[in-house]
Structure formats: structure tokens, C-alpha cells
N, C-alpha and C positions, 0 to 999 in steps of 0.2 A: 705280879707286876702289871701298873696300869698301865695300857700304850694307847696314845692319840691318832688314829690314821686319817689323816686329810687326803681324800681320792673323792673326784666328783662322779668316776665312774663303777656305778653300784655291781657291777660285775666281778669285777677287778677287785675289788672294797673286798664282797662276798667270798670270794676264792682264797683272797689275803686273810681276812680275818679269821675262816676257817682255820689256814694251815697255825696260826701263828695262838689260836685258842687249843690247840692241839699240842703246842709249847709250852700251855702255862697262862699264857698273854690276857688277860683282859682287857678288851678292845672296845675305844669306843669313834666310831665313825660317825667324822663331820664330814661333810657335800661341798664344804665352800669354805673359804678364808673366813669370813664373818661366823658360822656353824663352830670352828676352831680355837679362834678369841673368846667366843663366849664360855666354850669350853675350856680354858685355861686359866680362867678367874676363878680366884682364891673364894671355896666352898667348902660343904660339910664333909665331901668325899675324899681321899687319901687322892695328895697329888700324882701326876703320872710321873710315868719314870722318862718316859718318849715319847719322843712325837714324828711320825712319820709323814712327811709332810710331801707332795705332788704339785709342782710346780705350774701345770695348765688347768689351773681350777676356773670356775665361770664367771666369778664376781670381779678378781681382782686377782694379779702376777702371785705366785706363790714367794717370789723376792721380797714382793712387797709384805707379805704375811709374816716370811722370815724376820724382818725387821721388827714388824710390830710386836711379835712373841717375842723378842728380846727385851723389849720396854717393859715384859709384864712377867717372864721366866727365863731362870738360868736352866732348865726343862731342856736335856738335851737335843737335838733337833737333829732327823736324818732326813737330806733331800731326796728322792725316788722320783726320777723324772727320765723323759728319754735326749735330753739335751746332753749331749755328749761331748761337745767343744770345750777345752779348756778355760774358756774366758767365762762361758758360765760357773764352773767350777769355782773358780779363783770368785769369782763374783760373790756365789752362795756360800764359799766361806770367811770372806769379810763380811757380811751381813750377819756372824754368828751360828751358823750352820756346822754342825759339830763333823757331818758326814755325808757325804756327793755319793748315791747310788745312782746307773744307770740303766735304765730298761733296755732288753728285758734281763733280767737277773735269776740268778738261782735262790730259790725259797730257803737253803741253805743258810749262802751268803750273806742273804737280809740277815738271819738271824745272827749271822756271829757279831754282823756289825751291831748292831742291837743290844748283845752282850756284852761287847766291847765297851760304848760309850758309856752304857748304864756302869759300867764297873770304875770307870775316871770320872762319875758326876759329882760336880764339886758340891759340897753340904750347902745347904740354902742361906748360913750365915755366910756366905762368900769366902770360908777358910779356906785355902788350898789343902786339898786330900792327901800332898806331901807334909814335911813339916821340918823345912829347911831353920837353920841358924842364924835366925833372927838379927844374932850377936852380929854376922859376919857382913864385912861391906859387899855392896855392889860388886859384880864383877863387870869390868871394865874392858871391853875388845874397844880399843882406838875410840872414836866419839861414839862407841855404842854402850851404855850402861844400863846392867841388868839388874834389878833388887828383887833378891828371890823372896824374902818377907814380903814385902809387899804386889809380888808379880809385877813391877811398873820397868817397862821399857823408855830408855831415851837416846836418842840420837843427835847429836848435840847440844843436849837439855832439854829437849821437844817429846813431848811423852808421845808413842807411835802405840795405837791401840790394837792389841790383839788376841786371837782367839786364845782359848784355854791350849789347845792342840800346840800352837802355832807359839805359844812363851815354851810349855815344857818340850817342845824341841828347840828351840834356843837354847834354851839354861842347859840343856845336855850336851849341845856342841861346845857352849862358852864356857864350859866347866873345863875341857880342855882341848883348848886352842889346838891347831895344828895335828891333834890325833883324828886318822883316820876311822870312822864309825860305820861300822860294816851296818845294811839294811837291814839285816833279820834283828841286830840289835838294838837300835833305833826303835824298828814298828815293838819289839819286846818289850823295851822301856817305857816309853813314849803311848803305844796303843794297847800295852800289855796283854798282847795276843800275836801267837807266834801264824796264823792264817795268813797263804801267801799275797791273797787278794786286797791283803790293806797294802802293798806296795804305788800303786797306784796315788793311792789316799797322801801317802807320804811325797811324792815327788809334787801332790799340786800343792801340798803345803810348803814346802823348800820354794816353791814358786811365789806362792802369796809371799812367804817373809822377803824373799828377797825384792819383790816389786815395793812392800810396803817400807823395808828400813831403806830402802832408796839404794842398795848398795849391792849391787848383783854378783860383786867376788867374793861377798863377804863369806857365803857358804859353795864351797868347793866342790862338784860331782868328782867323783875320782872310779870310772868306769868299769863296770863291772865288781865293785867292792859295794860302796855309798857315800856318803860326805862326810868335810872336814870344815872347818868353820876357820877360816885364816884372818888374821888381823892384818888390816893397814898397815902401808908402809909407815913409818913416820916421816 
């Protein structure tokens, strides 16, 4: 597996790519946002599978590189940074960021997530890696409508754009309304990895959806279980 590591700092770089060539990993380490773009253009080498990407690099925001990697790869993308605030979070995964790690982290850890993302990467023709019923309509929670064929969300007819992560935990709650969805089966479904540490990963995305479909009851915490996804009154 090829893995991308964007770290400006070669210690850090060296220590990581060690452990992670000791996995299997073939590593290839860019110093900067620009080092990394160039690195992602389509060449004679077998695409990567990842890209680990550090968000205080020297040229230019690691946000901003996140963005640009999405103009040029659906190339999973995991942030490693030591910005631990929520709003970064929520941030780096509307820009298409598949995965929020915080420094310092367990060498572990990285790895499962790593494994995780690479295992839901969606094929380079943009099929989804599910392979829902094409046949069947939308499914409709109040002005929210989901088409699992096409992955297209809307919200009063307004197409609301969102991560890969962030549709297949919808379509799982919208499939049925009102049922309580415990968290270990959620991250099971959804991040197809029972590792307790994607818990986290899931509450900031319940958070992006709900800031993004504009509608903060629409997905329910129900305390010490996990969430339900309840429909508008009419």
C-alpha cells in the first residue's frame, strides 16, 4: 500500500515512516503542500491509497491543501495534526478530509485508522462501494431527501454536499427513522471497524451533518446508547 505523508518536520516524517514501512506501508514523504500536489498527479506509479496529511506545514494551511487534493483525488485523506478544537474538526471534514487525528497519538491508532479508510475507498469511477437499489426511491425524512443510487442529499430541493463518511451515516439512520442506533453499531457499519477510538470520529460527524442540513433535531443523541434520526413534525 502506497501512503502519502505530508510532515514538514523530518524527525517526526523519519520516526513515522519507519514504524508504518515496518507495516507494509510504502511511504512517500512530501515537506510541504506544494511537495504533495505534485505528488498526487496522475503518473506512471500505482496511485496511493493515503494520504496523511499535517496541517502546520510552511508554505501554505494544511486546510488549504485539503481542499486542493480534492480538486485532483477522491485519495482518502487523514488529517494528523495537534489542533484539537472541535471547529477544526468540523472544518477539516467539510473540506473532504476523510479522518481528524490528534497529536500526540498512538502509532497504533494511526494505523487502524489507515486501515479503516483505505477499506471504504470508494473506486476511482465514483461508484459507491455499497450497491444499493437503484430501482427504489429516495428516501424522504420531512424536507430531507436521500437517493442512495446516486448519493445526492437535499433539503428542500437544495443539494447539501457531503462527505462520503457523513451520506453513509445518514442513509443508515434514514433507513429507519425513529430506531435507536447503538455506537459500536454505527462505527461497525459506517467505519467498518469495531476499534473503540473511532467514537470520537463519529460524534464530530453527527455534528458536521447536523450543522450542515441546517437541522440540529434531525439526528437525536440518546445518552449512553447512540443516535436516532427523527423526522419533523408535519
Amino acid at each position: 500500500m502506497r501512503l502519502l505523508l505530508v510532515e514538514d518536520d523530518n524527525h517526526v516524517a523519519a520516526a513515522l515512516s519507519a514504524v508504518l514501512a515496518r507495516h507494509g506501508f510504502q511511504v512517500t514523504h512530501a515537506r510541504n503542500g506544494e511537495e504533495a500536489l505534485r505528488a498526487l498527479l496522475p503518473g506512471e506509479d500505482d496511485p496511493f491509497s493515503v494520504v496523511l496529511l499535517d496541517l502546520g506545514l510552511p508554505d501554505q494551511d494544511g486546510f488549504e491543501v485539503c481542499g486542493r487534493i480534492r480538486k485532483l483525488t477522491s485519495t482518502p485523506v487523514i488529517m494528523v495534526t495537534a489542533r484539537a478544537d472541535v471547529r477544526s474538526r468540523i472544518h477539516g471534514l467539510n473540506l473532504g478530509a476523510d479522518d481528524y487525528v490528534v497529536k500526540p497519538y498512538d502509532p497504533m491508532e494511526l494505523l487502524a485508522r489507515i486501515h479503516a479508510v483505505s477499506r471504504r475507498t470508494v473506486p476511482a469511477d465514483g461508484a459507491a462501494d455499497e450497491h444499493p437499489d437503484e430501482s427504489a426511491g429516495p428516501l424522504l425524512i420531512g424536507p430531507v431527501s436521500i437517493e442512495l443510487s446516486t448519493r445526492q442529499v437535499r433539503v428542500d430541493g437544495a443539494v447539501v454536499s457531503l462527505t462520503r463518511k457523513e451520506f453513509d451515516l445518514l442513509a443508515l439512520l434514514a433507513k429507519r427513522p425513529g430506531v435507536v442506533f447503538r455506537r459500536e453499531q454505527i462505527i461497525s457499519d459506517v467505519w467498518r471497524t469495531s476499534w473503540e477510538g473511532t467514537g470520537r470520529t463519529l460524534e464530530v460527524h453527527v455534528a458536521s451533518l447536523r450543522s450542515k442540513l441546517r437541522m440540529p433535531a434531525l439526528i437525536e443523541t440518546v445518552r449512553g446508547v447512540g443516535y436516532r434520526l427523527v423526522a419533523p413534525a408535519a
